[in-house]
N, CA, C and O of each residue as an XYZ file, in Angstrom:
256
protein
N       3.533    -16.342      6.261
C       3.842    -15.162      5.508
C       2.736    -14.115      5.692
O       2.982    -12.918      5.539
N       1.888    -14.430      5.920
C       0.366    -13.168      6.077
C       0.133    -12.942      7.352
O      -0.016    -14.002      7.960
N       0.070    -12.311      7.797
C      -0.395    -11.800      9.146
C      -1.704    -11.629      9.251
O      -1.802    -10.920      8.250
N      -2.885    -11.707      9.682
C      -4.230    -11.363      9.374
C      -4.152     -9.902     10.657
O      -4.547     -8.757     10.436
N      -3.635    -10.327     11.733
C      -3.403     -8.698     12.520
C      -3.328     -7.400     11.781
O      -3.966     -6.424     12.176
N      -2.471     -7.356     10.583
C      -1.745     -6.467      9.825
C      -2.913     -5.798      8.613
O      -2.819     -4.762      7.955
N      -4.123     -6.953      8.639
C      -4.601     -6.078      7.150
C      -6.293     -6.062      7.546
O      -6.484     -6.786      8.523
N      -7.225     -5.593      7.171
C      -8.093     -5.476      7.270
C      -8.941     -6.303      6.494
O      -9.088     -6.251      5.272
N      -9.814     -7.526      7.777
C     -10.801     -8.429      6.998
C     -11.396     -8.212      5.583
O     -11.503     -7.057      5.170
N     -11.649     -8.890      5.087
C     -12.315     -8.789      3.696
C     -14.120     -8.746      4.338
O     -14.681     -9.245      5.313
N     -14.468     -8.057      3.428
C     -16.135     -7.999      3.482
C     -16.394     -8.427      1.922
O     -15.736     -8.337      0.885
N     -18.225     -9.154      2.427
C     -18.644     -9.396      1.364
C     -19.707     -8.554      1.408
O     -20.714     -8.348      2.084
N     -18.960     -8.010      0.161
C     -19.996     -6.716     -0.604
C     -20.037     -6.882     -2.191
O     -19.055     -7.164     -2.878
N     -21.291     -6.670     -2.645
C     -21.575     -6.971     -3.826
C     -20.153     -5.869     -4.922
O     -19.581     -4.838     -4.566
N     -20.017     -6.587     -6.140
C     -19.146     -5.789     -6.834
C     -19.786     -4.693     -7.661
O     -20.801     -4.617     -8.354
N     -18.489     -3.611     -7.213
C     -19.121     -2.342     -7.809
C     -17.936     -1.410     -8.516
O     -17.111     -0.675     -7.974
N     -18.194     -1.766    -10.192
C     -17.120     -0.932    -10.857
C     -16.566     -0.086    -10.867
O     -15.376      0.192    -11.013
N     -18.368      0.949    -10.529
C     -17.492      2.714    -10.184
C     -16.852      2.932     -9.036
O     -15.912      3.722     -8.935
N     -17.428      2.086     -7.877
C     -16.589      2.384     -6.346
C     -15.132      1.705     -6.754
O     -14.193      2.498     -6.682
N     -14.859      0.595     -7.097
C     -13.637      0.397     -7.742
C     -12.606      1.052     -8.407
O     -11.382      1.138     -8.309
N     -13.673      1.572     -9.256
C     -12.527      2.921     -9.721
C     -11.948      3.956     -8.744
O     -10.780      4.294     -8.552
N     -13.209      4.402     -8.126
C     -12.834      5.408     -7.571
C     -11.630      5.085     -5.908
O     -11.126      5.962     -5.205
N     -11.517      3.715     -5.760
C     -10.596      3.386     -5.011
C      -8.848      3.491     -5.544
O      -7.838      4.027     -5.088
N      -9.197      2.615     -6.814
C      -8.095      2.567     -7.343
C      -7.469      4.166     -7.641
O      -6.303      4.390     -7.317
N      -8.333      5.296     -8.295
C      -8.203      6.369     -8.075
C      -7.543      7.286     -6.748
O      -6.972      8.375     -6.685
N      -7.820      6.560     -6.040
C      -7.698      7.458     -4.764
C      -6.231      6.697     -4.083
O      -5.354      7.220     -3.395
N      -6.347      5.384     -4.532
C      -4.991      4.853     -3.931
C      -3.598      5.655     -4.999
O      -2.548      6.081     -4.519
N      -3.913      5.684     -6.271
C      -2.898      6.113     -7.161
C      -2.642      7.814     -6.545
O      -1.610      8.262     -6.044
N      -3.447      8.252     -6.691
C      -3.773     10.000     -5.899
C      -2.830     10.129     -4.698
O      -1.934     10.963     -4.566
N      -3.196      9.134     -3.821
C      -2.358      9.445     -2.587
C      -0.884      9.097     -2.971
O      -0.120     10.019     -2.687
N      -0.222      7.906     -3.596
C       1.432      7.685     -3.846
C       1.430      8.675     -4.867
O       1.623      9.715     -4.237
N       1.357      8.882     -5.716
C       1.483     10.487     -6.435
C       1.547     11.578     -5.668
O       2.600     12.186     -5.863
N       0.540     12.293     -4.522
C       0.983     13.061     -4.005
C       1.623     12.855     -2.749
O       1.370     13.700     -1.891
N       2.741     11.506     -2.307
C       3.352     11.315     -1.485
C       4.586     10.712     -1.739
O       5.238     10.007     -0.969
N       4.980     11.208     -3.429
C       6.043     10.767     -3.640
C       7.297     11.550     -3.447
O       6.977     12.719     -3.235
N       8.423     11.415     -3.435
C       9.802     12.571     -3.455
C      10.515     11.708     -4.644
O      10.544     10.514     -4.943
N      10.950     12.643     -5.053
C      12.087     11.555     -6.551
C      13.211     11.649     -5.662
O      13.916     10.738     -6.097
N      14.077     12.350     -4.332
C      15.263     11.465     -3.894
C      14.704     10.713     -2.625
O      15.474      9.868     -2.170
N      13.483     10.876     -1.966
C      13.350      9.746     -0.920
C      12.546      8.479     -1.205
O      12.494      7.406     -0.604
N      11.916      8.941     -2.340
C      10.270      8.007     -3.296
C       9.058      8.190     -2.393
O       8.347      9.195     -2.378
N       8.908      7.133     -1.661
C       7.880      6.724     -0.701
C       7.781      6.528      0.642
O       8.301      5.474      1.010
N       7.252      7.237      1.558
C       7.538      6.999      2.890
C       7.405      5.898      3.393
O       6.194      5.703      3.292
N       7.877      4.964      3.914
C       7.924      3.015      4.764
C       5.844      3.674      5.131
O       5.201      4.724      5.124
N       5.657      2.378      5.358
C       4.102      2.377      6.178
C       5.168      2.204      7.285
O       6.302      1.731      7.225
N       4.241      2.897      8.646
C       4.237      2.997      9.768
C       4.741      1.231     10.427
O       5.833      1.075     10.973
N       3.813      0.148     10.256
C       4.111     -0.782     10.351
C       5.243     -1.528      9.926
O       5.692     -2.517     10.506
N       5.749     -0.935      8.735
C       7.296     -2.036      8.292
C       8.291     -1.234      8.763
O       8.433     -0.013      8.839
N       9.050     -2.325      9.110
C      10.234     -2.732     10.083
C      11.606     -1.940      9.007
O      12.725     -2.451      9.068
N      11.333     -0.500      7.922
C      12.066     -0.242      7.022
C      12.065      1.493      7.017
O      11.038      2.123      7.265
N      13.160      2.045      6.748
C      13.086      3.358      6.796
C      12.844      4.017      5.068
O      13.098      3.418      4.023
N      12.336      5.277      5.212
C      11.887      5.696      3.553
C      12.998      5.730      2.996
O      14.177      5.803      3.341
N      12.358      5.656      1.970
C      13.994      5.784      0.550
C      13.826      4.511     -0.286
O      14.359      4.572     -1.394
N      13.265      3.501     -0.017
C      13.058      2.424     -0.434
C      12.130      2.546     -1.693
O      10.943      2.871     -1.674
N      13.114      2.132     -3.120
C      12.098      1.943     -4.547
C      10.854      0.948     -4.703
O      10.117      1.062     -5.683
N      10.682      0.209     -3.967
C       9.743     -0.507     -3.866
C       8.836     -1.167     -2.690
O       9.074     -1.672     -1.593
N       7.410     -0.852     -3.648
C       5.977     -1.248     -2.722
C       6.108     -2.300     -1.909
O       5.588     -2.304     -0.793
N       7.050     -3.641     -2.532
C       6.892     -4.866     -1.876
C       7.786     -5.095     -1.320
O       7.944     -6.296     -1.101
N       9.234     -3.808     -0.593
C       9.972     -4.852     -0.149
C       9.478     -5.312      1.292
O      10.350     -6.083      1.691
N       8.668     -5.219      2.079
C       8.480     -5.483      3.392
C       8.143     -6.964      2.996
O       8.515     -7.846      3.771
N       7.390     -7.349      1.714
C       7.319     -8.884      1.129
C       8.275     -9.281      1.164
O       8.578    -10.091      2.041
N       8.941     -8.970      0.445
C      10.561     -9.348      0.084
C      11.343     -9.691      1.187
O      11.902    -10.748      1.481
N      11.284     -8.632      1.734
C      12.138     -9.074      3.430
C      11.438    -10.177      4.204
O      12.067    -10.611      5.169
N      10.423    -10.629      3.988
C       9.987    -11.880      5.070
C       9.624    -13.160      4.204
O       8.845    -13.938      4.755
N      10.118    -13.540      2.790
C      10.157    -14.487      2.326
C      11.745    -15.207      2.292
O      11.911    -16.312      1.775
C-alpha cells in the first residue's frame, strides 16, 4: 500500500512547535487558496484521478 518512491523520506530533526505550526499553516493556506466549490481540489499531479473529487484520500481509497 505505500510506495516510498511517492513521498519524501522522513528526517530526524529535533521537534519544533512553532515550525509545526507554521507548516500546518501553510498546508491549510494553500487548499484554501486552491479550492473551487464546483471543482473542490485539483488531483496531485501523481494520482491516477481527475479534479472534482470531494476527498483528500481517495487515491487511498482507490488502492485498498
Amino acid at each position: 500500500m505505500f510506495e516510498s518512491a511517492r513521498h519524501v523520506p522522513l528526517r530526524s530533526l529535533p521537534w519544533n512547535a512553532g515550525e509545526a505550526a507554521t507548516a500546518i499553516e501553510d498546508a491549510v493556506g494553500d487548499a484554501v487558496a486552491h479550492f473551487d466549490p464546483e471543482r473542490f481540489w485539483p488531483a496531485h499531479p501523481l494520482d491516477d484521478v481527475s479534479d472534482g473529487h470531494t476527498s483528500f484520500y481517495l487515491a487511498w481509497i482507490s488502492q485498498t
